[in-house]
C-alpha positions in Angstrom: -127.0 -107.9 60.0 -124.3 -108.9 57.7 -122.1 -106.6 56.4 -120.6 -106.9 52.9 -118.2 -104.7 51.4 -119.3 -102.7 48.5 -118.6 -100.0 46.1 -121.2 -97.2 46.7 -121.2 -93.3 45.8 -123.3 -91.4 48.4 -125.2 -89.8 45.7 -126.7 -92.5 44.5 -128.6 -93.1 47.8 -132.0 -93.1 47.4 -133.9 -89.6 49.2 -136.1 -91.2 51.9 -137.8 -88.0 51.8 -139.6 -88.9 48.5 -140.0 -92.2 49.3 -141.8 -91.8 52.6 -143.5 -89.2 54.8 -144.1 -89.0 58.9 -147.6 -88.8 60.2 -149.4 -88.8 63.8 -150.7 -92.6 64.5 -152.5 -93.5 67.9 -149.2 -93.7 69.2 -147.2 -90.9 68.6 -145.5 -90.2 64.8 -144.9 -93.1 62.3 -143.6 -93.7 58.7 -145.8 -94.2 56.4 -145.3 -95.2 52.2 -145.5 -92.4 49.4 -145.0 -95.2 46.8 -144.8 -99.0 46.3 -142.0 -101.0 47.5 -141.3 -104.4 46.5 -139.9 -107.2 48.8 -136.3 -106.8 49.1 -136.7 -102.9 48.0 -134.5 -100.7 49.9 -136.5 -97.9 51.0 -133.8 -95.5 51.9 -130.5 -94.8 54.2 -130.7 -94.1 57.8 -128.4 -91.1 58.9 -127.7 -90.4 62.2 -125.5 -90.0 64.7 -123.3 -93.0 66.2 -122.7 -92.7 69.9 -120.0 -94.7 71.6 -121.5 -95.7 74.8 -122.3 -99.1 76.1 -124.8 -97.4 78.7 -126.7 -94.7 76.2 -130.2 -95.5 75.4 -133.2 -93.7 74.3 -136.5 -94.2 72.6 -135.5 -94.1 68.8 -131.6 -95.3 69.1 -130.9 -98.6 67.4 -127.9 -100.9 68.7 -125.0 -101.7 66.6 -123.5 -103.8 68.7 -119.9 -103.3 70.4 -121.2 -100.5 72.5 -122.6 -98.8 69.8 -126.5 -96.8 69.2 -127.3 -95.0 66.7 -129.4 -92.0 67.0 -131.4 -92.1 64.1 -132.6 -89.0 62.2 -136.4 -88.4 61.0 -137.6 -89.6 58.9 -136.4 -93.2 60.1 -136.3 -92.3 63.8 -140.1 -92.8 63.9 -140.4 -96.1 62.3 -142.5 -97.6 64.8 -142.6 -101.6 66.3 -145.0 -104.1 64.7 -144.5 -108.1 66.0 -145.6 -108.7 62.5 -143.2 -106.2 60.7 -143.8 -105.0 56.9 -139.5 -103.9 56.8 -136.7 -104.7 57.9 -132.8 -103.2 59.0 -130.2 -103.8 56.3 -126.5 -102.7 56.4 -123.0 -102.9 54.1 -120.0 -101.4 54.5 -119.8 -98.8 51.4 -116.4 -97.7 50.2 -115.8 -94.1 48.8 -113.5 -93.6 46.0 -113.3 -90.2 46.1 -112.3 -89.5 49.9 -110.6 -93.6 50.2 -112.8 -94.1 53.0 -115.3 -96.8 53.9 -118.5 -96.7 56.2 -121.0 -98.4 57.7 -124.3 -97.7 55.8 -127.5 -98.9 57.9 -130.8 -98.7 55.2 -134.8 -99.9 55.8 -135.4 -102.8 53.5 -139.1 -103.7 52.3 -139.6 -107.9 53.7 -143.0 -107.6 51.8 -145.0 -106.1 49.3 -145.9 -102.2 50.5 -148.9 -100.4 49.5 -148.5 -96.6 49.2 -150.4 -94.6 52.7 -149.1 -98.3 54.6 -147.1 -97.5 58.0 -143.6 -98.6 57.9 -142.7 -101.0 60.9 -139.7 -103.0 61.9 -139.6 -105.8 65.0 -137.6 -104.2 67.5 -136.7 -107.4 68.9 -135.5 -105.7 72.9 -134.1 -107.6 75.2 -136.1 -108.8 78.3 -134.7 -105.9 80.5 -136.4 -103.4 78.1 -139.3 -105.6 77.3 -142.9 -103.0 77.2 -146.3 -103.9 76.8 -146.9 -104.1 72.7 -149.7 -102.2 71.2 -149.2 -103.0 67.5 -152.3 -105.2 66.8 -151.2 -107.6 64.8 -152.5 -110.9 63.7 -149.2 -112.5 65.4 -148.8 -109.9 68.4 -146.4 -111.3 71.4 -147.7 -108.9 73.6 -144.6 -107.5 74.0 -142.0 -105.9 72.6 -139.2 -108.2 73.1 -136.9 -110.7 71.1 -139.3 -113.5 70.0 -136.5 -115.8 71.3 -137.0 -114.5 74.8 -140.6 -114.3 75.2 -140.6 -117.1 77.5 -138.5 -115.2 79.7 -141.3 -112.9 80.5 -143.6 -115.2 82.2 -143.9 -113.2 85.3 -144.2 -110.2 83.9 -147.3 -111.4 81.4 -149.0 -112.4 84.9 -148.7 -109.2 86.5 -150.1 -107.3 83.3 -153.1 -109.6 83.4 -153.9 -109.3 87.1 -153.5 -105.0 86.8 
């Protein structure tokens, strides 16, 4: 994620809440479209809670890096994995005039044209150690949900699935 200094006032975030809504999918909750996004469209901000632990982990927090996670709220929180993802993670540092302070805004970003009712999905990309069995169905499903770059690693554990 690169992060690029900008001028930003917080109420002129877009309100994920009219943009998307949560429904049940065969998997537990996911995000789904209220409206049309374009590729490149931000869809809207994710707010959460930054934790300062190398060592925390859970099943919604995303890593910033440095020892960072963030806990994300709903609605983003339960943007599920697809190995063929319709959105992406963004982020730019946004600097407030008002209070002289800058932050770290982290936003989901449309890669491709989305349809309204259309689940929201993101690759997760985890590393080998957290690599799980992927059920997203895709056309280009790995199998699991683990960096691309180190799918080869999990030869082992590909076996072992097959043989179960």
């Amino acid at each position: 994620m690169a992060a690029d200094r900008v001028s930003i006032r917080p109420a002129r975030m877009k309100r994920a809440s009219r943009a998307v809504t949560v429904r049940m999918t065969n998997y537990g909750r996911g995000v789904f479209a209220k409206r049309r996004f374009q590729p490149r469209e931000m869809i809207g901000r994710i707010l959460g809670r930054v934790i300062h632990d190398r060592h925390y982990g859970s099943e919604y927090c995303m890593d910033l890096g440095q020892g960072r996670a963030l806990e994300p709220d709903p609605p983003f929180r339960f943007v599920n994995h697809s190995c063929q993802p319709n959105c992406g993670l963004g982020g730019f540092i946004a600097w407030d005039e008002e209070s002289s302070r800058s932050d770290y805004v982290m936003y989901l970003e449309a890669l491709v044209a989305i349809a309204p009712g259309e689940q929201l999905t993101i690759d997760y990309a985890w590393p080998v150690g957290s690599a799980i069995p992927c059920l997203c169905g895709s056309a280009n499903c790995r199998g699991w949900i683990v960096d691309p770059k180190k799918l080869d690693l999990l030869p082992d554990l590909r076996n072992t699935e097959r043989h179960n």
